[in-house]
C-alpha atoms as an extended CHARMM CRD file, in Angstrom:
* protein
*
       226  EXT
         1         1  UNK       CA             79.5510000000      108.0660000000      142.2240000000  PROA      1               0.0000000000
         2         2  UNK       CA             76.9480000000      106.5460000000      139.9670000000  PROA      2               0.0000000000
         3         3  UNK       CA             74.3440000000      107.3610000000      142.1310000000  PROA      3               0.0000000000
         4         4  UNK       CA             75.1550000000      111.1440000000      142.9980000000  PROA      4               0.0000000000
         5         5  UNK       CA             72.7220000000      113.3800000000      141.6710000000  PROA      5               0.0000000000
         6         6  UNK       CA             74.2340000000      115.4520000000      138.5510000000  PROA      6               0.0000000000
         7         7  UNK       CA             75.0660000000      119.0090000000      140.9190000000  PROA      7               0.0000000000
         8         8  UNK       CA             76.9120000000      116.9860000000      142.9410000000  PROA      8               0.0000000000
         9         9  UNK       CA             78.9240000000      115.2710000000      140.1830000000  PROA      9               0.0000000000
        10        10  UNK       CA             79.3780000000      118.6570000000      138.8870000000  PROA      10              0.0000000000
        11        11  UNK       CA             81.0930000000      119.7870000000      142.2530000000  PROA      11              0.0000000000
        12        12  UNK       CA             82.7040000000      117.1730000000      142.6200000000  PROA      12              0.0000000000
        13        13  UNK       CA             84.1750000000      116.9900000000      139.2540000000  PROA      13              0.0000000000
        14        14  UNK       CA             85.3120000000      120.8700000000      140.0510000000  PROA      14              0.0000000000
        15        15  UNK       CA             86.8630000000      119.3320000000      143.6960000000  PROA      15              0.0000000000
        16        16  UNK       CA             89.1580000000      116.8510000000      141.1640000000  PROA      16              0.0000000000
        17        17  UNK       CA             89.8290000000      119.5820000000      138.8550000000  PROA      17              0.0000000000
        18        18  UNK       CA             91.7710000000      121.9400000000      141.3530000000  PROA      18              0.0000000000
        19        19  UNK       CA             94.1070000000      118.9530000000      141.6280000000  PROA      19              0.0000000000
        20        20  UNK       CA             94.5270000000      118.9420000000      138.0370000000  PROA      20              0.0000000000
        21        21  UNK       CA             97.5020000000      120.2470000000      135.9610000000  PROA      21              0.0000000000
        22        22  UNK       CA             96.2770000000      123.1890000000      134.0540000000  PROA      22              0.0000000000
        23        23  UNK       CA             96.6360000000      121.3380000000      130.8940000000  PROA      23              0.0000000000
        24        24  UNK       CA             94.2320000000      118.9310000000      131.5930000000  PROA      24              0.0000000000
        25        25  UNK       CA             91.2750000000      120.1390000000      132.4420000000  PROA      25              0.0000000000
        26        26  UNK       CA             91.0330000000      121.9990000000      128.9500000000  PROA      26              0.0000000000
        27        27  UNK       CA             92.4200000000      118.8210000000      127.3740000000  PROA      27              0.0000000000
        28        28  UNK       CA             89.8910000000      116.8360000000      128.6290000000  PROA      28              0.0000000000
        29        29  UNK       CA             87.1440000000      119.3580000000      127.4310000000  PROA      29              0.0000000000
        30        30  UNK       CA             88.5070000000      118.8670000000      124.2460000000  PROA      30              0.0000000000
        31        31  UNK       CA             88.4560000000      114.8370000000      123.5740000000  PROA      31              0.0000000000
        32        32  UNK       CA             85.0470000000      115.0970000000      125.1110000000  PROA      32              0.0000000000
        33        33  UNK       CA             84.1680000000      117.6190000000      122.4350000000  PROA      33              0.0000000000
        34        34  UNK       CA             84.9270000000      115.0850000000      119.8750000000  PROA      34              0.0000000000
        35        35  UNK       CA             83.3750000000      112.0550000000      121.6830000000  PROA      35              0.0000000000
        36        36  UNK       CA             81.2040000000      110.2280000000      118.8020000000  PROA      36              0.0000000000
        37        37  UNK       CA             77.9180000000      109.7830000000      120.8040000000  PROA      37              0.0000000000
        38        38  UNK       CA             76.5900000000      108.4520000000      117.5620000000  PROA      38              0.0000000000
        39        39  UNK       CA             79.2370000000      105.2750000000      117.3540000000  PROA      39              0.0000000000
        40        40  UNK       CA             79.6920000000      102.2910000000      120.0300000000  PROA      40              0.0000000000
        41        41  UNK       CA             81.7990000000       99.5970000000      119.6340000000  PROA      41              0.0000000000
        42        42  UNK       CA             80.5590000000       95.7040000000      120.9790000000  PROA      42              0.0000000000
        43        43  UNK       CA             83.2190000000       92.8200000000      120.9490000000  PROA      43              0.0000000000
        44        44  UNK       CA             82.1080000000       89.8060000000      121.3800000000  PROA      44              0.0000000000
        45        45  UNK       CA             84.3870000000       87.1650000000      122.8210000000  PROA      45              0.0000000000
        46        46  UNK       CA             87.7440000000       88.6280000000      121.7680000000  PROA      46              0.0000000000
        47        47  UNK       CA             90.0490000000       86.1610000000      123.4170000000  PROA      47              0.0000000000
        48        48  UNK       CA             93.3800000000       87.6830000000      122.7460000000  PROA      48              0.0000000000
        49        49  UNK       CA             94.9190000000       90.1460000000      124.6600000000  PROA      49              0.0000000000
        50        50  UNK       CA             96.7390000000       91.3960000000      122.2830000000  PROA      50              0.0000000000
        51        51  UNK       CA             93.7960000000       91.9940000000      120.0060000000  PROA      51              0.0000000000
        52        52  UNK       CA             91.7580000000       93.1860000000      122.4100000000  PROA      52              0.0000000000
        53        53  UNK       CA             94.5670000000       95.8110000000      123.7670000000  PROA      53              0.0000000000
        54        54  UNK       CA             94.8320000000       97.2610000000      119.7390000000  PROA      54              0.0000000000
        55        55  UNK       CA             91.6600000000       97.6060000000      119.3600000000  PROA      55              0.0000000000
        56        56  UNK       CA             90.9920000000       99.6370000000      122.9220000000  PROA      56              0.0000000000
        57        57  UNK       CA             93.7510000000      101.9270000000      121.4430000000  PROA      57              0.0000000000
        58        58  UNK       CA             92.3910000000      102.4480000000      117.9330000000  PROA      58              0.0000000000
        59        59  UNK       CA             88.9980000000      103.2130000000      119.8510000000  PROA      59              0.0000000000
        60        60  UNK       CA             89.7620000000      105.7090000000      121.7350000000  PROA      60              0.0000000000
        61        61  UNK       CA             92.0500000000      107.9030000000      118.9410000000  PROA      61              0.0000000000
        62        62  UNK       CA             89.0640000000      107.5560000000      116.6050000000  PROA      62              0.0000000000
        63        63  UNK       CA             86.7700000000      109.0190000000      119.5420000000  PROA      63              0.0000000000
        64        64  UNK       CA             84.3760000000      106.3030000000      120.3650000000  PROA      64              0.0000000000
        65        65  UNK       CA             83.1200000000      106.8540000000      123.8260000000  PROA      65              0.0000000000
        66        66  UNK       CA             81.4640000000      103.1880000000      124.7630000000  PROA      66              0.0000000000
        67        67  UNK       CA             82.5430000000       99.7930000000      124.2870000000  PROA      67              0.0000000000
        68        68  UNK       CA             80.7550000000       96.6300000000      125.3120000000  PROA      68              0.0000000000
        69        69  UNK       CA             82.3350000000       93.4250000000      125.7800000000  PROA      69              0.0000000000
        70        70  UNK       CA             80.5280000000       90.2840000000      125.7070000000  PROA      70              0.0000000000
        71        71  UNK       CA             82.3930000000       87.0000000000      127.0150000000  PROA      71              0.0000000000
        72        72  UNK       CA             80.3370000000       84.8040000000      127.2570000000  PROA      72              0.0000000000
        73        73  UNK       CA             82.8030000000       82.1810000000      125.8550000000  PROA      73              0.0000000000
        74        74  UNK       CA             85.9520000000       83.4540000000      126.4960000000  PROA      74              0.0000000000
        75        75  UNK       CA             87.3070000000       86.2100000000      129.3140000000  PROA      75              0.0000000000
        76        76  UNK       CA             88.3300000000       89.4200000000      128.3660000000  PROA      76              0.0000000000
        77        77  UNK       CA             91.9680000000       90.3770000000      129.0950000000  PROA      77              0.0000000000
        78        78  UNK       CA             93.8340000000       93.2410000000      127.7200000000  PROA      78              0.0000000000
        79        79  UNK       CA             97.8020000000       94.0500000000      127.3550000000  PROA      79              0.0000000000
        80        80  UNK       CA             98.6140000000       97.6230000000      129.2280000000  PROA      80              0.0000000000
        81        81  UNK       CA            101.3100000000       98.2910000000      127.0030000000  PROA      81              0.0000000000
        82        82  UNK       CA             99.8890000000       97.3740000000      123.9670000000  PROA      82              0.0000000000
        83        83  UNK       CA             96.4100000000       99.2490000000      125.0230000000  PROA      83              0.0000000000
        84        84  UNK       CA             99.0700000000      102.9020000000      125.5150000000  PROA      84              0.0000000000
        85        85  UNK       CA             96.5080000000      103.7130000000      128.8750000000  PROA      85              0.0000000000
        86        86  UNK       CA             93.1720000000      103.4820000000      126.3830000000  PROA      86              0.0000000000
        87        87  UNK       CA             91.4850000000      101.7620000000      128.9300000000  PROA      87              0.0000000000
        88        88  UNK       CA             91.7560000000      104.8110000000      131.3550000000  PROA      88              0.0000000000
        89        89  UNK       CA             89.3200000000      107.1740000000      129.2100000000  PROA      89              0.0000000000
        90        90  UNK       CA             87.1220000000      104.4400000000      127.4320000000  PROA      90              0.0000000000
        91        91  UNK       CA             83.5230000000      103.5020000000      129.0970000000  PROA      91              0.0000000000
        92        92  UNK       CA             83.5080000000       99.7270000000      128.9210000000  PROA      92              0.0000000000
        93        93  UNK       CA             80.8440000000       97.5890000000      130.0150000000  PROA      93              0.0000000000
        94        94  UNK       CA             81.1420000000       94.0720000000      130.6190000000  PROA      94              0.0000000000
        95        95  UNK       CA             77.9660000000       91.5960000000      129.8330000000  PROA      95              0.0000000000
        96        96  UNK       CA             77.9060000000       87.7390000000      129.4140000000  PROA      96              0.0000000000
        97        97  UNK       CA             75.4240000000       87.5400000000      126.8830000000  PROA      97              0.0000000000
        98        98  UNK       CA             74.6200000000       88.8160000000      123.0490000000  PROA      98              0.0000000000
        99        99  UNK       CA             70.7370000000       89.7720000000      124.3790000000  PROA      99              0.0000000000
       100       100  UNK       CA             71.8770000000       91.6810000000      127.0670000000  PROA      100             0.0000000000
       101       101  UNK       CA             73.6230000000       94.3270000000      125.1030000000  PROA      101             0.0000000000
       102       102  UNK       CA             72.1270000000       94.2240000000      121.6380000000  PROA      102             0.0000000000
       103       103  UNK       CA             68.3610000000       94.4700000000      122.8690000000  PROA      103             0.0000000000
       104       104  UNK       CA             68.8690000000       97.6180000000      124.5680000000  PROA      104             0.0000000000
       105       105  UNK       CA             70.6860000000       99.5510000000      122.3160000000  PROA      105             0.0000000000
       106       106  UNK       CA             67.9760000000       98.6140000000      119.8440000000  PROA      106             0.0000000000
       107       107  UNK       CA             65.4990000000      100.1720000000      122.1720000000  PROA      107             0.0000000000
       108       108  UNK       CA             67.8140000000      103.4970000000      122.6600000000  PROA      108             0.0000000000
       109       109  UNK       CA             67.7100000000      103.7230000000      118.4390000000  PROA      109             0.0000000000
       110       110  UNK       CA             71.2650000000      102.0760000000      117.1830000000  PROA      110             0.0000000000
       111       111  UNK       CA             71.2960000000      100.0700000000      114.1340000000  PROA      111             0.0000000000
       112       112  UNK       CA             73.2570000000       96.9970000000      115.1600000000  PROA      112             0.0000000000
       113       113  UNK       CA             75.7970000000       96.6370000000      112.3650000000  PROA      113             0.0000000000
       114       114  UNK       CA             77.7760000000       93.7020000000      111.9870000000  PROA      114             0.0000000000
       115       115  UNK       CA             81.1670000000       92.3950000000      110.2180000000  PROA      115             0.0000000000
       116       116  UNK       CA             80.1430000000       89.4480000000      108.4500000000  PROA      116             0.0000000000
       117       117  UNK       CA             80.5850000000       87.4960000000      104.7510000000  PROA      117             0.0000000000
       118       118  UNK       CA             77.4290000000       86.5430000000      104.7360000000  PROA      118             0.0000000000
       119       119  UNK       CA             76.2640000000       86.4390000000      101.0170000000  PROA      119             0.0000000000
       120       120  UNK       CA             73.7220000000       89.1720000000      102.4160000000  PROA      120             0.0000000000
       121       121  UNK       CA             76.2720000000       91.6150000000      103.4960000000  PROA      121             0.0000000000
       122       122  UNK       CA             76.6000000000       95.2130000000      101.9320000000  PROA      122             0.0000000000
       123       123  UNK       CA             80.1200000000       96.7400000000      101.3980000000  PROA      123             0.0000000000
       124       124  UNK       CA             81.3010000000       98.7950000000      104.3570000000  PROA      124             0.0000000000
       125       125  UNK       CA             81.6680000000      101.2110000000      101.5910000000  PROA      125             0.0000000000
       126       126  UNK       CA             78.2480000000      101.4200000000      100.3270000000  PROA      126             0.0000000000
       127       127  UNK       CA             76.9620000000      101.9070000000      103.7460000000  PROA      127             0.0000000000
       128       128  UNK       CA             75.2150000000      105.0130000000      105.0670000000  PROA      128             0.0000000000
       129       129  UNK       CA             73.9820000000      105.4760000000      108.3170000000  PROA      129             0.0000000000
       130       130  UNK       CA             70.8870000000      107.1950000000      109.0300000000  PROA      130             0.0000000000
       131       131  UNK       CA             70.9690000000      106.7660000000      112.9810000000  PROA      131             0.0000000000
       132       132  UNK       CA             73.3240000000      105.8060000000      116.1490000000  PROA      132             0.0000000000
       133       133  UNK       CA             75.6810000000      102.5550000000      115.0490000000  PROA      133             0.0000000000
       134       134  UNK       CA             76.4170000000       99.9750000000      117.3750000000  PROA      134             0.0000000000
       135       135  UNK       CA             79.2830000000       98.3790000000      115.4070000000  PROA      135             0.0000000000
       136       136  UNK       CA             79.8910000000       94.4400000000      116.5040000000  PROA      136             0.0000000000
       137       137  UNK       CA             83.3500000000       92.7300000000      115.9620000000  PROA      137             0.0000000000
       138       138  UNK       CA             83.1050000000       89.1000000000      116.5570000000  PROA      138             0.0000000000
       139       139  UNK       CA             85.5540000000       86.1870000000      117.5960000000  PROA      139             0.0000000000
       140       140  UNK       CA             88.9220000000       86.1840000000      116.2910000000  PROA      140             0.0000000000
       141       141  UNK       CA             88.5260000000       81.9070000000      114.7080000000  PROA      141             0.0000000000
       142       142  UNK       CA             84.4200000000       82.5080000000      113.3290000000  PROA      142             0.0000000000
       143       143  UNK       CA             83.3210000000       85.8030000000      113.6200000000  PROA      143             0.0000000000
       144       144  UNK       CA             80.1600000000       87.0350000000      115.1600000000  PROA      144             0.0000000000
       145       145  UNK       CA             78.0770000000       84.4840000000      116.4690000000  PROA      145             0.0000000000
       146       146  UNK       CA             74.8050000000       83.0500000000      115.1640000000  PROA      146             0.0000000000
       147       147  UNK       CA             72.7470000000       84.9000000000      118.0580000000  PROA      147             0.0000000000
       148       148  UNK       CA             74.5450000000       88.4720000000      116.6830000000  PROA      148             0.0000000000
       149       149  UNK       CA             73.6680000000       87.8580000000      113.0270000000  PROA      149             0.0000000000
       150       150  UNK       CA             69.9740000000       87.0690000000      113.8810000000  PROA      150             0.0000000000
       151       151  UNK       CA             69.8120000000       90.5340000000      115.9590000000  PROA      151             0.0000000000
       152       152  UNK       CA             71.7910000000       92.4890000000      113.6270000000  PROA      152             0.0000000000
       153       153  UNK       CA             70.1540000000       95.3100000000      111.0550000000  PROA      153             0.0000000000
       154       154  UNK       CA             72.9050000000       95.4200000000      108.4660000000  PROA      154             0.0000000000
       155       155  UNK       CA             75.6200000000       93.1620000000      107.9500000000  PROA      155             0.0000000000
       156       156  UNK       CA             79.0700000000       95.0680000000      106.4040000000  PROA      156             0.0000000000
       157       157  UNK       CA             81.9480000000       93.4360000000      104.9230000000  PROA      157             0.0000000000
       158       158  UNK       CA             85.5320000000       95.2710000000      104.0800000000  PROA      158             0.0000000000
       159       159  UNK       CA             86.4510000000       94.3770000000      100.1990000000  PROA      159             0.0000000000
       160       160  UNK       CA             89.3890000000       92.8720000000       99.8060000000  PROA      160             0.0000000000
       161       161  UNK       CA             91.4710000000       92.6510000000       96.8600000000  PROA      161             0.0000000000
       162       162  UNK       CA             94.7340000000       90.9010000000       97.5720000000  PROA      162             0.0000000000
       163       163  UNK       CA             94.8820000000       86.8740000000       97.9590000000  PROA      163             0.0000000000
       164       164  UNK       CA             94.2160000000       86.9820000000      101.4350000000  PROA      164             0.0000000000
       165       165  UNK       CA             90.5370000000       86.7990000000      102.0130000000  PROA      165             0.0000000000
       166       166  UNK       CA             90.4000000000       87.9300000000      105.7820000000  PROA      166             0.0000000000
       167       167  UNK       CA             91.8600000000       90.6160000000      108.3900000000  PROA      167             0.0000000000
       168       168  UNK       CA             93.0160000000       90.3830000000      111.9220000000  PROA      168             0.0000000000
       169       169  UNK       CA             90.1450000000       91.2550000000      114.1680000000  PROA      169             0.0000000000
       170       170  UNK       CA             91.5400000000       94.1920000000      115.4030000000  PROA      170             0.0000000000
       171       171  UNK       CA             92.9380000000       95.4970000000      111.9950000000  PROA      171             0.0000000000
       172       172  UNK       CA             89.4140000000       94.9820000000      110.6810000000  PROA      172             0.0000000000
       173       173  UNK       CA             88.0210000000       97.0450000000      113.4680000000  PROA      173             0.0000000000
       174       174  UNK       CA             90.4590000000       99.6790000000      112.9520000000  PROA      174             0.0000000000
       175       175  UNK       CA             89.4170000000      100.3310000000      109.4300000000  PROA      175             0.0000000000
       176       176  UNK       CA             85.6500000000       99.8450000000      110.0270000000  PROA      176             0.0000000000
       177       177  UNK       CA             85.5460000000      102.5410000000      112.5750000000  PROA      177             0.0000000000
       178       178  UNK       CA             87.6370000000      104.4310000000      110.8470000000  PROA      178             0.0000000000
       179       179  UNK       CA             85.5300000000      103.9100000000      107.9680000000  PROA      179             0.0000000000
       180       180  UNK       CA             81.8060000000      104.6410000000      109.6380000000  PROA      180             0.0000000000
       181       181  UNK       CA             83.3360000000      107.6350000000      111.9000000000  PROA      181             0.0000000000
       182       182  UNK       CA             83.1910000000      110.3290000000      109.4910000000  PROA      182             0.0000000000
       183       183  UNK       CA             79.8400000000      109.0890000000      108.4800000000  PROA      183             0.0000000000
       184       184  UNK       CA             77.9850000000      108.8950000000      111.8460000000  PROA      184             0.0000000000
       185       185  UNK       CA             79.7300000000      112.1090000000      113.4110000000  PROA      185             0.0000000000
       186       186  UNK       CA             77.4480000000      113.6640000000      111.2430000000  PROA      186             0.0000000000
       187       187  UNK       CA             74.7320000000      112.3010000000      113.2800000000  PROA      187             0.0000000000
       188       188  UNK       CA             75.9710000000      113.1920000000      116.9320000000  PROA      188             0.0000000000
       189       189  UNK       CA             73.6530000000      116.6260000000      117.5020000000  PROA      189             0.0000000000
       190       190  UNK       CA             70.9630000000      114.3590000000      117.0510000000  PROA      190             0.0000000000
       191       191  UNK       CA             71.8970000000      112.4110000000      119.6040000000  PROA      191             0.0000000000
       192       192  UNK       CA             73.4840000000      113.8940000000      122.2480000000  PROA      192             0.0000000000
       193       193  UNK       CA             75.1610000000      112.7030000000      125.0330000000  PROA      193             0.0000000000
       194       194  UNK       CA             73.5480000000      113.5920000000      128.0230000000  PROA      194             0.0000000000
       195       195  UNK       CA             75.0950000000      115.8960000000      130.9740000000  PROA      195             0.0000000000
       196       196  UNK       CA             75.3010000000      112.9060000000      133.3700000000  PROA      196             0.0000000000
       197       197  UNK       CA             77.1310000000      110.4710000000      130.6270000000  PROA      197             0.0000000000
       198       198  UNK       CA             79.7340000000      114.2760000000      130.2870000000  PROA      198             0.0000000000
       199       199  UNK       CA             80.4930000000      114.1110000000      134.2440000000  PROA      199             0.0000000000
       200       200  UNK       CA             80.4700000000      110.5170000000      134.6570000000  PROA      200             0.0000000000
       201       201  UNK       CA             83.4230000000      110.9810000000      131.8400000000  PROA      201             0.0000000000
       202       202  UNK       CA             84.8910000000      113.7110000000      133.0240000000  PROA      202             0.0000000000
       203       203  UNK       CA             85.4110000000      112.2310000000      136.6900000000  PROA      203             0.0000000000
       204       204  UNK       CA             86.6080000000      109.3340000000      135.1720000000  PROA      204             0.0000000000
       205       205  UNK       CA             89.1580000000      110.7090000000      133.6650000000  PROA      205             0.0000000000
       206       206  UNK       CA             90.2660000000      113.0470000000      136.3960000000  PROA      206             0.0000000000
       207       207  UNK       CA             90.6150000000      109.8820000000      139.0600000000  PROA      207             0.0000000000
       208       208  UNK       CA             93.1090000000      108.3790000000      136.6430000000  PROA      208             0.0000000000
       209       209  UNK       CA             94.9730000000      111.4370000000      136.2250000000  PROA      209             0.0000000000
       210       210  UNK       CA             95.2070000000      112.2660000000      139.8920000000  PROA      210             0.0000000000
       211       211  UNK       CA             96.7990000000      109.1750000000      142.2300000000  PROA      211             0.0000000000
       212       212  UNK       CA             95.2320000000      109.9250000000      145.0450000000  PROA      212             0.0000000000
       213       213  UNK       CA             92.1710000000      110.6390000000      143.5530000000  PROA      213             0.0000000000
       214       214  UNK       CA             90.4840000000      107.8710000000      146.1040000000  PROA      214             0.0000000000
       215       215  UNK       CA             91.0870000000      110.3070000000      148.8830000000  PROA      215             0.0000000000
       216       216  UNK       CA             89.2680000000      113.1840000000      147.6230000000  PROA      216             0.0000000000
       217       217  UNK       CA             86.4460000000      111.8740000000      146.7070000000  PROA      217             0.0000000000
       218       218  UNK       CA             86.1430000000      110.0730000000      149.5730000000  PROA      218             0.0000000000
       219       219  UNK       CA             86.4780000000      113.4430000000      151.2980000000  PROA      219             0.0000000000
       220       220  UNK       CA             84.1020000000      114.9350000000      149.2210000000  PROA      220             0.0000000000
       221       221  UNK       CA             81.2000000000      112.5230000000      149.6930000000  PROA      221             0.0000000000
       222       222  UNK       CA             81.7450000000      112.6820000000      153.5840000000  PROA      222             0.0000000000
       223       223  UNK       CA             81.3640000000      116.3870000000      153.3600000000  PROA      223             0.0000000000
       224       224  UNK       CA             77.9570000000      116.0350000000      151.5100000000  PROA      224             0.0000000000
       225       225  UNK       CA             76.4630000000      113.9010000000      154.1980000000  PROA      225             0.0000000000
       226       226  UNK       CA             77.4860000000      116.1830000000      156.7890000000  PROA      226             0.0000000000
């Protein structure tokens, strides 16, 4: 479906949709609507499920769009019922090295941010955006690896006051995307998503809702080469 041209991912997005409760389609208009095209998410080697499944979930109901997922070291594996169905309606992309995803979004214009206590690293609070944030979580044992903090723009750290000195991985991800959400949404009608990025989505989303969704788009695509 990748390779359709955008009219025909249009129709056949509108072929899914008539299989669709009526709920959904305006549903899905609406968490699109609110799709942060200005915030992406890259884990690198998050080796619990568990952790991995959380953060998936708080992802998706703070409206991030893309996550990448470098595992180079370790595999990626989530937990269904931890995750609540979050990996239905994310876009994740799978890589097996640092270079791979950083170097690219650099060229598309995101600040690579990372969570670090390096003695160079700002306050997540002090922070202010000024374009698209690719926001990198690292390992759960040592953080991001030496590779990330040699690619990275800014390096953020969450103050802590208490007498522990460090957060789980995916609490730490919850609060720094809730944290820089606010701040880059104000960035998103600068950049866009695109129309093909908006169907992709939305026929995503539809094929998950819809169990025999393999059907009708196989039915579909054999009517276009008629």
């Amino acid at each position: 479906m990748q390779n359709l041209p955008l009219e025909q991912k249009k129709a056949l997005y509108f072929h899914l949709s008539k299989h669709l409760s009526a709920t959904k389609i305006p549903l899905f208009e609406q968490v699109w609507s609110q799709r942060n095209s200005a915030l992406r998410l890259v884990l690198e080697n998050i080796y619990q499920p568990l952790n991995a499944s959380a953060i998936l979930r708080s992802a998706d109901a703070l409206g991030i769009h893309w996550v990448d997922v470098i595992e180079n070291e370790h595999p990626w594996t989530i937990n269904r019922k931890i995750a609540k169905g979050a990996l239905d309606w994310l876009n994740i992309q799978r890589h097996q090295s640092v270079r791979e995803v950083l170097q690219p979004l650099k060229q598309k214009g995101f600040q690579i941010v990372a969570t670090d206590f390096s003695p160079t690293a700002i306050s997540i609070h002090d922070f202010i955006p000024t374009r698209p944030v690719a926001l990198v979580m690292g390992t759960e044992l040592t953080g991001i690896s030496e590779e990330v903090k040699e690619m990275a723009d800014v390096s953020l750290v969450i103050p802590m006051s208490g007498f522990s000195k460090s957060l789980n991985v995916s609490v730490a991800a919850g609060i720094a995307l809730s944290h820089l959400t606010p701040r880059t949404q104000q960035l998103c009608s600068a950049f866009p998503f695109d129309e093909e990025e908006k169907y992709d989505t939305l026929i995503q989303w539809a094929c998950h809702s819809i169990y025999w969704s393999d059907t009708l788009v196989r039915e579909f695509i054999e009517q276009q080469s008629v």
